[in-house]
C-alpha positions as CSV (number, residue, x, y, z in Angstrom):
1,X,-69.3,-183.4,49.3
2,X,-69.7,-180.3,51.3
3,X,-68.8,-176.5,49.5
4,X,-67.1,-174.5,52.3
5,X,-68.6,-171.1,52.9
6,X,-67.0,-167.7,52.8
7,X,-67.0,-166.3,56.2
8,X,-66.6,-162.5,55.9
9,X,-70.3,-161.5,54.4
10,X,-71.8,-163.0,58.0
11,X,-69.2,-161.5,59.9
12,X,-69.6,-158.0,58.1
13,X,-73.7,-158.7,58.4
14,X,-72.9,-158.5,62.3
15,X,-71.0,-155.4,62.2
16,X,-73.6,-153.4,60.7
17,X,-76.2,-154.3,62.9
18,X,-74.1,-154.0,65.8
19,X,-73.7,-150.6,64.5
20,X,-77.3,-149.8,63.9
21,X,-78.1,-150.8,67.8
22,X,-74.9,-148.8,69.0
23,X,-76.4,-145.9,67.0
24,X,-79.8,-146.2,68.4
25,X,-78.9,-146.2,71.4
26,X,-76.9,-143.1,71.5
27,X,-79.8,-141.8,69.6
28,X,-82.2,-142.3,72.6
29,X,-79.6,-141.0,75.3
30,X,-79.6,-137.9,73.3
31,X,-83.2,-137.5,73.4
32,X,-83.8,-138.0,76.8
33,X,-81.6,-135.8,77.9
34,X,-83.1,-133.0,76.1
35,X,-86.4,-134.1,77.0
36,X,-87.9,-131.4,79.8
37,X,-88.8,-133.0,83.7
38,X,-92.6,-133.5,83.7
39,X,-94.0,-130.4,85.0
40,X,-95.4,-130.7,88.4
41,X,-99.6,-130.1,88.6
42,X,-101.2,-128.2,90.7
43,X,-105.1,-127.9,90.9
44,X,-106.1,-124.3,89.5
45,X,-109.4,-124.3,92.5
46,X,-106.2,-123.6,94.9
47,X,-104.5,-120.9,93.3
48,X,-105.3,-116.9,93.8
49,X,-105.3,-115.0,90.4
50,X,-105.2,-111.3,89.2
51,X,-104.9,-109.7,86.2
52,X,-102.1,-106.8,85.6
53,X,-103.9,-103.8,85.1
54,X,-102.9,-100.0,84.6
55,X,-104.4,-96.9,85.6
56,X,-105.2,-95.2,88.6
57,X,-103.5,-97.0,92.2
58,X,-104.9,-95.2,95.6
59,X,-102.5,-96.3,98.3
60,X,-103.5,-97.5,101.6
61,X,-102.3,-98.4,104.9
62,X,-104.6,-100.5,107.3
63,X,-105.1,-101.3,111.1
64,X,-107.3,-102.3,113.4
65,X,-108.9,-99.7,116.4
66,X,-111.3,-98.7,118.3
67,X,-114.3,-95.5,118.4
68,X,-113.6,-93.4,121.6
69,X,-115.3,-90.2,122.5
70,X,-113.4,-86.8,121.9
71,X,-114.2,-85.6,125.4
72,X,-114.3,-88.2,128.2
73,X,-113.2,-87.2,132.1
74,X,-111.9,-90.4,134.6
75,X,-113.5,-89.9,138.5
76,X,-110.3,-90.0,140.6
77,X,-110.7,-90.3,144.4
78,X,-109.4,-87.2,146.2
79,X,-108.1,-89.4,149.3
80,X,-108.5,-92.9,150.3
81,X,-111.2,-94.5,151.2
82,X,-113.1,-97.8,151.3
83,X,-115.9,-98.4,148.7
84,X,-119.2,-98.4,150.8
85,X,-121.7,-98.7,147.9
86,X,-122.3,-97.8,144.6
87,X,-125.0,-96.1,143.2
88,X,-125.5,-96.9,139.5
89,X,-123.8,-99.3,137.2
90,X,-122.1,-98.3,133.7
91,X,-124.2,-97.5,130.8
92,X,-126.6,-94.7,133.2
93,X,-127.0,-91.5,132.5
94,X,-125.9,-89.1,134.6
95,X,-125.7,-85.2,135.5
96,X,-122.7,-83.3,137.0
97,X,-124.5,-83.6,140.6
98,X,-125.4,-87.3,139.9
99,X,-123.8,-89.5,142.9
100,X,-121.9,-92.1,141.7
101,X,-120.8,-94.0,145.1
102,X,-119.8,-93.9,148.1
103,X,-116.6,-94.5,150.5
104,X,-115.7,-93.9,154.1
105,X,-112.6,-93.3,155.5
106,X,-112.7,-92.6,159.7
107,X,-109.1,-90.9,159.9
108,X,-110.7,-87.9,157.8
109,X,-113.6,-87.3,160.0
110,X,-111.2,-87.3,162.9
111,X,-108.5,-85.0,161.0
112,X,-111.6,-82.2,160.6
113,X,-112.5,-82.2,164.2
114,X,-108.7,-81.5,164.7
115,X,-108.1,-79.3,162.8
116,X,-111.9,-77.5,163.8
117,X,-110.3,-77.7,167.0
118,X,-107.2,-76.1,166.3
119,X,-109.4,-73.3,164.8
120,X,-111.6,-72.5,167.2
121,X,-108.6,-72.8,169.8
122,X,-106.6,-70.2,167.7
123,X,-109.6,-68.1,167.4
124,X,-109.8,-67.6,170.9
125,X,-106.1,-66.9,171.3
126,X,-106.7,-63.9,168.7
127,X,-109.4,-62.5,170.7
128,X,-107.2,-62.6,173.9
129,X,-104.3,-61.1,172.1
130,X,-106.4,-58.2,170.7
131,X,-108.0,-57.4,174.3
132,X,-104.7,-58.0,176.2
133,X,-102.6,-55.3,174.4
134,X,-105.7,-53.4,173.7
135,X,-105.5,-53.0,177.8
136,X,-101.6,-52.9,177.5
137,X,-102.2,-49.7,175.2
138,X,-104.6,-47.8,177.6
139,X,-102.1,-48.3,180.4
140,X,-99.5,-46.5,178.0
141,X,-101.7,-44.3,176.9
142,X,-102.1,-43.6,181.0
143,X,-98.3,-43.2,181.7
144,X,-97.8,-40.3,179.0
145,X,-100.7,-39.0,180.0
146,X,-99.5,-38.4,183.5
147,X,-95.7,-37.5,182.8
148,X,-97.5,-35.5,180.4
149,X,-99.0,-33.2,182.9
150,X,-96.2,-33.8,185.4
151,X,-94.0,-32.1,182.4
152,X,-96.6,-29.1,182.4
153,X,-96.6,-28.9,186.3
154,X,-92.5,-29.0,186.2
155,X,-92.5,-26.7,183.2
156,X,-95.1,-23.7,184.9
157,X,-93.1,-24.2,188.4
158,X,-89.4,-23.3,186.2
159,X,-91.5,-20.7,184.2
160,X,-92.6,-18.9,187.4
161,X,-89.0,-19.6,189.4
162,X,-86.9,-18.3,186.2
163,X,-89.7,-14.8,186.1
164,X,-89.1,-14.5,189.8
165,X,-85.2,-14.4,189.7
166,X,-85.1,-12.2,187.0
167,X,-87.1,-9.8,189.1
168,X,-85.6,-10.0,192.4
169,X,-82.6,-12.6,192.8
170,X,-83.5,-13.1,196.5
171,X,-86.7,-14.0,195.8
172,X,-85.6,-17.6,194.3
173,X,-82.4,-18.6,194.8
174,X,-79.9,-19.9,191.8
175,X,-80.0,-23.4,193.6
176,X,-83.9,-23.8,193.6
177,X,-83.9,-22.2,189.9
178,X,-81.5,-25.1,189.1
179,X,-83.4,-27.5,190.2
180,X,-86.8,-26.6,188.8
181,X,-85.2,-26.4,185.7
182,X,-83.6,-29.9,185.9
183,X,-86.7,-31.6,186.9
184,X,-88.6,-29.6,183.6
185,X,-86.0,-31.2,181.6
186,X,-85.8,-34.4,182.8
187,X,-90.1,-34.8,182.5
188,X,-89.4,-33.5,179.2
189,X,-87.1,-36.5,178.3
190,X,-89.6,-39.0,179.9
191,X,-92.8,-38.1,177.9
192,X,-91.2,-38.0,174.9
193,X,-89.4,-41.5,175.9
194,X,-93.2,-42.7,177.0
195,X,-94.7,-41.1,173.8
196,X,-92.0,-43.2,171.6
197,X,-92.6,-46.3,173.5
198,X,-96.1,-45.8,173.1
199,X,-95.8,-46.0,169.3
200,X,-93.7,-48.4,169.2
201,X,-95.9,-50.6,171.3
202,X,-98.9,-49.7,168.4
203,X,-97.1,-51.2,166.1
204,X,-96.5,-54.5,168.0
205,X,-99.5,-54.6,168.6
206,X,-100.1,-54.8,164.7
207,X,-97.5,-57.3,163.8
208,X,-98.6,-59.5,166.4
209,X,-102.5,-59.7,165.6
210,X,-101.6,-59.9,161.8
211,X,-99.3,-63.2,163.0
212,X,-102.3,-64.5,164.8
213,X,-104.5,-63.7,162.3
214,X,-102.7,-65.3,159.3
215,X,-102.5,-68.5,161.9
216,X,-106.3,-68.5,162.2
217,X,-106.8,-68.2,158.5
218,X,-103.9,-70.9,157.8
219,X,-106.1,-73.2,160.4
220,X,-109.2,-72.0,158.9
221,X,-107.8,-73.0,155.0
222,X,-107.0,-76.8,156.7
223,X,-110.6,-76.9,158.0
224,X,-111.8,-76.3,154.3
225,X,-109.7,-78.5,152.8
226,X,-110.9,-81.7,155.5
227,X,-114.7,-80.7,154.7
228,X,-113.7,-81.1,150.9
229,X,-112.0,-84.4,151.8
230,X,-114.7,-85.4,154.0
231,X,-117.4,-84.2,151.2
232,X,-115.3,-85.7,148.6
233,X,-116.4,-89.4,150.0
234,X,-119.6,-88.8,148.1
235,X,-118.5,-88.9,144.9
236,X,-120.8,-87.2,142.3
237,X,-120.2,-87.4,138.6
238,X,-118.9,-83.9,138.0
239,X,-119.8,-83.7,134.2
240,X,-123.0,-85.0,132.2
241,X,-123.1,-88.0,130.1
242,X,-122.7,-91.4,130.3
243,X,-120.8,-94.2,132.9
244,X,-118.7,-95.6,130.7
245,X,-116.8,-97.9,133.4
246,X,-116.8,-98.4,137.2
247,X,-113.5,-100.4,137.7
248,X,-114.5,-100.7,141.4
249,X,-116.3,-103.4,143.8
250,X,-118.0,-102.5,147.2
251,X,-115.8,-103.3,150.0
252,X,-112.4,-102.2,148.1
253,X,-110.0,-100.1,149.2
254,X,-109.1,-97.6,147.0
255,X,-106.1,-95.1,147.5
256,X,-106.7,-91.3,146.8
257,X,-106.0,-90.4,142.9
258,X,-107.0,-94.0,142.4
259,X,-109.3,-93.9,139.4
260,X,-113.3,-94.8,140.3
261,X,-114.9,-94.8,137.0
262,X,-114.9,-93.0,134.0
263,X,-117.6,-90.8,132.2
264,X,-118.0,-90.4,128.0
265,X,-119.3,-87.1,127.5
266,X,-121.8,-86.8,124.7
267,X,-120.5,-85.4,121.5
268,X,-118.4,-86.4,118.3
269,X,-115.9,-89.7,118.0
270,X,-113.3,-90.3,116.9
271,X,-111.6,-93.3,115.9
272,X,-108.1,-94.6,117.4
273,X,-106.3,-96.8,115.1
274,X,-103.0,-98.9,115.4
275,X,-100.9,-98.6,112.1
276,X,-98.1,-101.3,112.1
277,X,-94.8,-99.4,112.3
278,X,-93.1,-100.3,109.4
279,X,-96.3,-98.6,107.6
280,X,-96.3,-95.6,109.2
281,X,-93.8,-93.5,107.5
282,X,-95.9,-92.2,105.2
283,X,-99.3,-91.3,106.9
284,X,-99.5,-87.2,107.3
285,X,-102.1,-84.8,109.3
286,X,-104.7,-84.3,106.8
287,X,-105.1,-87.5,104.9
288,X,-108.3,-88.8,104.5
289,X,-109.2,-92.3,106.2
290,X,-111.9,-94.9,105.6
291,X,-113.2,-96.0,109.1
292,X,-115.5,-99.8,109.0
293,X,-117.5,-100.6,111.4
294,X,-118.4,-103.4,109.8
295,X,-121.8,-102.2,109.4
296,X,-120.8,-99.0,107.8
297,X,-117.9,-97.1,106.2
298,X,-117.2,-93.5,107.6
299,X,-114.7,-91.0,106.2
300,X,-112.9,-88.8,108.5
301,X,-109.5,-87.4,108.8
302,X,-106.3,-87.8,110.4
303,X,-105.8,-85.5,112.9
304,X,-103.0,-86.8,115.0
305,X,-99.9,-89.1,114.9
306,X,-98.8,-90.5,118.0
307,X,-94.7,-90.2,118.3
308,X,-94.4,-93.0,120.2
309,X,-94.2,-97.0,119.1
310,X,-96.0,-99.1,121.5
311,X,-95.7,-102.7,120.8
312,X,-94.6,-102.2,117.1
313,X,-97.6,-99.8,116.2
314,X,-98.0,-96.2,115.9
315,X,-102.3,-94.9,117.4
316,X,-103.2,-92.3,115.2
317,X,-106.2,-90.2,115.7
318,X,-109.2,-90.0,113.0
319,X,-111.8,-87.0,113.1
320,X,-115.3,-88.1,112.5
321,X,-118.3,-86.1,111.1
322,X,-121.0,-85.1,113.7
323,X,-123.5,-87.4,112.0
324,X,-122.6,-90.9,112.5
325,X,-124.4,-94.4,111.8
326,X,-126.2,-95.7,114.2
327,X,-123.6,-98.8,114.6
328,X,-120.9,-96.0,115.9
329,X,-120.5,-96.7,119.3
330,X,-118.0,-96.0,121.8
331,X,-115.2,-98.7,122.2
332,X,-116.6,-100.1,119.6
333,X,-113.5,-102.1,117.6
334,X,-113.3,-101.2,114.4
335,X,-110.9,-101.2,111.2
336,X,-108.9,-98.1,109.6
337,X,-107.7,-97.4,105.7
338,X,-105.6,-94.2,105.4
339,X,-105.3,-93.3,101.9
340,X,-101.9,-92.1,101.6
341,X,-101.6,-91.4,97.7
342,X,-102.7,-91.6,94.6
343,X,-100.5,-93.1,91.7
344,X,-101.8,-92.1,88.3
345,X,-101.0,-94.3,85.3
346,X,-98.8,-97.0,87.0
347,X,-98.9,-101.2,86.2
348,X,-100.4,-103.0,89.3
349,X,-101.5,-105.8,90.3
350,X,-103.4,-107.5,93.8
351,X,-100.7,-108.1,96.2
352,X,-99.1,-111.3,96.0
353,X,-98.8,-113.2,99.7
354,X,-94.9,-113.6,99.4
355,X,-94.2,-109.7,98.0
356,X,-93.2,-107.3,99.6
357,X,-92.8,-103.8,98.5
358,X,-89.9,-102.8,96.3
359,X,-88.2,-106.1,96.2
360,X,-87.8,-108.6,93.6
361,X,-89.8,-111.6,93.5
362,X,-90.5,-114.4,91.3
363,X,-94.1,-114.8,90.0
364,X,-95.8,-117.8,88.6
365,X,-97.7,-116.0,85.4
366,X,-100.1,-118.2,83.1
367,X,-100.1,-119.2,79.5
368,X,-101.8,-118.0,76.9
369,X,-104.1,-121.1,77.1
370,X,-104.1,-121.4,80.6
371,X,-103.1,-124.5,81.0
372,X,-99.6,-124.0,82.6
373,X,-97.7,-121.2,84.8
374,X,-94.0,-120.5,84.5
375,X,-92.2,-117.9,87.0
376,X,-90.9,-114.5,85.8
377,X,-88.7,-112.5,87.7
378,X,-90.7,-109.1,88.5
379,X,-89.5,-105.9,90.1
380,X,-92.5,-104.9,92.4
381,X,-92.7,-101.0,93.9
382,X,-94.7,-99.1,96.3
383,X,-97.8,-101.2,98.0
384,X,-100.8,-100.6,99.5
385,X,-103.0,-102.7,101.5
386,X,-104.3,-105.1,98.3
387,X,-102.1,-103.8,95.7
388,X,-98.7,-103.2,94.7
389,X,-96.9,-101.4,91.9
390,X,-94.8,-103.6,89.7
391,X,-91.9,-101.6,88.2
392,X,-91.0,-104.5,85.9
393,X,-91.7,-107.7,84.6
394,X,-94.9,-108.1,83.3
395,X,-97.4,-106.5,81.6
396,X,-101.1,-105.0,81.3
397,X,-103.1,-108.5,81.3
398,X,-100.7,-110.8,82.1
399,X,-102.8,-112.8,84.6
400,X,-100.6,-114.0,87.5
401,X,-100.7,-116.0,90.8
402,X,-100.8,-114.3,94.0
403,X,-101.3,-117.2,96.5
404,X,-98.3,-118.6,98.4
405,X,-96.2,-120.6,95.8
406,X,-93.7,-121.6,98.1
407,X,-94.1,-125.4,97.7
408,X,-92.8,-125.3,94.1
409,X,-89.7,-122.8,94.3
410,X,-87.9,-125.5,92.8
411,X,-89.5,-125.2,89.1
412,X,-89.7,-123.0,87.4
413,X,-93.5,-124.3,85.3
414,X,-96.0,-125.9,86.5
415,X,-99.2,-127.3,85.0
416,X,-102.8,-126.0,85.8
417,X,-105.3,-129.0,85.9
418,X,-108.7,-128.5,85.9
C-alpha cells in the first residue's frame, strides 16, 4: 500500500531556488550596468606627445617671404615705342651708361623735325622783327630830328621878329610877329609829340622782341624735350648693378611709363615677410626676427609694418646685417619668426593641432603607466608658433597629446596599445 507524501517541502524547495535565480539575476543586471564601456584603442606610433614644462616661453609669430634688395630702381619707358632689340638678358651686370634695349617709334622722329622747324621758322621771325623796328626807330629818330631843327629855325625867326618890333614897330608888323610866334609854338608842340612817340615806340619795340623771344625759347624747350624722347629710345640702365627682370619681348609694343625691366642695386637685403593677420597685432618696430633661408638662420630686425591687409596678411619689413650667407639671394623665398615676447616662469606646452590661443580645450593626458589617456579640460593662454601657455589644467610633467584627437570626442579614455 502506497504512503501519500506531504507536498509542501517540494513546493517550498521550488520557491527558494526560484528565488536564488531571481536574485542572481538582478545581481548581474547590477553589475553590468556599473561596469565601464571598453575603452576604445588607439595605436600610441600615431599620436604626437609633449611634456608640460615650466620656465622660460619666447613667443613667436611666423610667415613665409621673400629677400629683396633695399635699393632697387624699375626702367620705365619715357614714351611709346616698339621693342626693336634687346641687349642683354637678366642676371648682367651693368653700369649707369650700359644700353639695355632698344625701341623705335616714327611719330617722334617726325614730331622733332616739327617742332626744329617751328624753331628755326620762329628764329627767323625774331631776326625780322628786331631789324624791322630797328629801321622803324631810325625813321623816328629822323622825324624829331627834323621838327627838331624846324623848331630852332621857327624859334630864331620869332626871336629876331619879336627884337625887331620892340625896336622899331614898323619894322615887323604885329601880324607877321603873330605868326612867327604861332609857328614857334606849334613846332614846339610837334617835337615834343615826336619825341614822346619816339619813346613810346622804344618800348614797343621791347615788349614785342621779349614776346618773340620767349616764343623762340618756348619752341626751343619743345625741341629739347623731342631729342630727349627721341634719345630716350635707347634705353640705358641709369644706375649700376644687376638686371633683375626684363618683362619685355622684341617686337612688343610698349606704352610710355610702361615698365622695361628692373635693376637690383648692390647693397644690403632685406627680407619681406607676410604675417597672417590675425597674428599681427602684436609685432612692433624693433623686435628682433629670425630670417631661414633654409640653408641658414639670420637675425635682423623689424623695421617696418605695412598698414595695409592684402589677402588676409600684413608684409613687414626685416633689416639685415651687411654680412650675409652666401645662400642670401635676392627673391630668394624664405621663412620669418618675429619674437614678440618673452614669458618668464609660465606652464607650457607644444601646441596642440586643435588649440587655439586663450580658449578652452579638452586634452587627452596619459596615465601614470602609460597605458591609457583620459581628456582634461585645460584653459590654454597666449601662443606662439610651437607653443602655448596653459593657464590651467595640468601640470609640470603631465605628458599630453597634441595630435588631432577629433575621431574620439565622444570618450572621454582611451587605451594606448603598443
Amino acid at each position: 500500500m502506497d504512503i501519500p507524501r506531504d507536498p509542501k517541502p517540494r513546493k517550498r524547495k521550488r520557491a527558494i531556488q526560484l528565488s536564488i535565480a531571481i536574485g542572481a539575476i538582478v545581481l548581474v543586471t547590477a553589475g553590468l550596468r556599473t561596469l565601464q564601456p571598453a575603452a576604445p584603442s588607439v595605436d600610441s606610433a600615431t599620436v604626437w606627445t609633449d611634456t608640460v614644462a615650466r620656465g622660460t616661453m619666447i613667443r613667436q609669430v611666423r610667415g613665409p617671404g621673400t629677400l629683396v634688395p633695399q635699393q632697387r630702381r624699375f626702367i620705365t619707358a619715357v614714351t611709346a615705342g616698339r621693342v626693336e632689340k634687346l641687349n642683354l638678358l637678366p642676371g648682367t651686370e651693368v653700369e649707369p651708361t650700359t644700353s639695355l634695349m632698344r625701341l623705335s617709334n616714327p611719330d617722334v622722329e617726325v614730331q622733332l623735325l616739327q617742332s626744329q622747324q617751328q624753331l628755326s621758322n620762329a628764329t627767323a621771325t625774331l631776326i625780322q622783327l628786331r631789324s624791322t623796328l630797328q629801321t622803324q626807330v631810325l625813321t623816328q629818330q629822323g622825324l624829331v630830328a627834323q621838327t627838331r631843327t624846324q623848331h630852332q629855325q621857327a624859334q630864331r625867326e620869332y626871336e629876331t621878329n619879336r627884337a625887331l618890333h620892340e625896336r622899331n614897330p614898323e619894322l615887323v608888323a604885329a601880324n607877321e610877329l603873330a605868326r612867327t610866334r604861332d609857328a614857334a609854338e606849334e613846332l614846339t608842340t610837334r617835337l615834343e609829340i615826336k619825341t614822346s612817340r619816339l619813346q613810346v615806340f622804344r618800348e614797343s619795340i621791347d615788349e614785342q622782341v621779349r614776346a618773340q623771344e620767349d616764343q623762340v625759347e618756348r619752341l626751343r624747350s619743345i625741341v629739347r624735350f623731342n631729342q630727349e624722347r627721341l634719345a630716350s629710345l635707347e634705353v640705358p640702365a641709369g644706375v649700376g648693378g644687376m638686371v633683375a627682370d626684363l618683362p619685355v619681348e622684341e617686337g612688343e609694343w610698349i606704352q610710355s611709363g610702361g615698365t622695361l625691366a628692373r635693376i637690383d642695386q648692390p647693397g644690403r637685403l632685406k627680407a619681406e615677410i607676410r604675417i597672417p593677420q590675425t597674428q599681427a597685432q602684436d609685432i612692433a618696430v624693433g623686435q628682433a626676427a629670425l630670417i631661414d633661408t633654409r640653408n641658414d638662420t639670420i637675425q635682423g630686425t623689424v623695421t617696418r609694418i605695412d598698414p595695409a591687409v592684402q589677402n588676409g596678411t600684413v608684409t613687414i619689413d626685416v633689416t639685415l646685417p651687411d654680412e650675409l650667407p652666401r645662400s642670401a639671394r635676392p627673391d630668394l623665398s624664405v621663412d620669418g619668426n618675429v619674437i614678440i615676447d618673452r614669458l618668464d616662469d609660465v606652464v607650457y606646452m607644444g601646441r596642440p593641432a586643435y588649440g587655439q590661443a586663450n580658449s578652452r580645450v579638452g586634452i587627452f593626458v596619459l596615465t601614470p603607466d602609460g597605458t591609457h589617456a583620459e581628456r582634461r579640460n585645460v584653459q590654454l593662454g597666449r601662443s606662439s608658433v610651437n607653443e602655448i601657455e596653459v593657464v590651467e589644467g595640468l601640470e609640470p610633467g603631465d605628458i599630453v597629446i597634441l595630435s588631432d584627437m577629433s575621431a574620439w570626442d565622444g570618450h572621454d579614455r582611451v587605451r594606448l596599445r603598443s
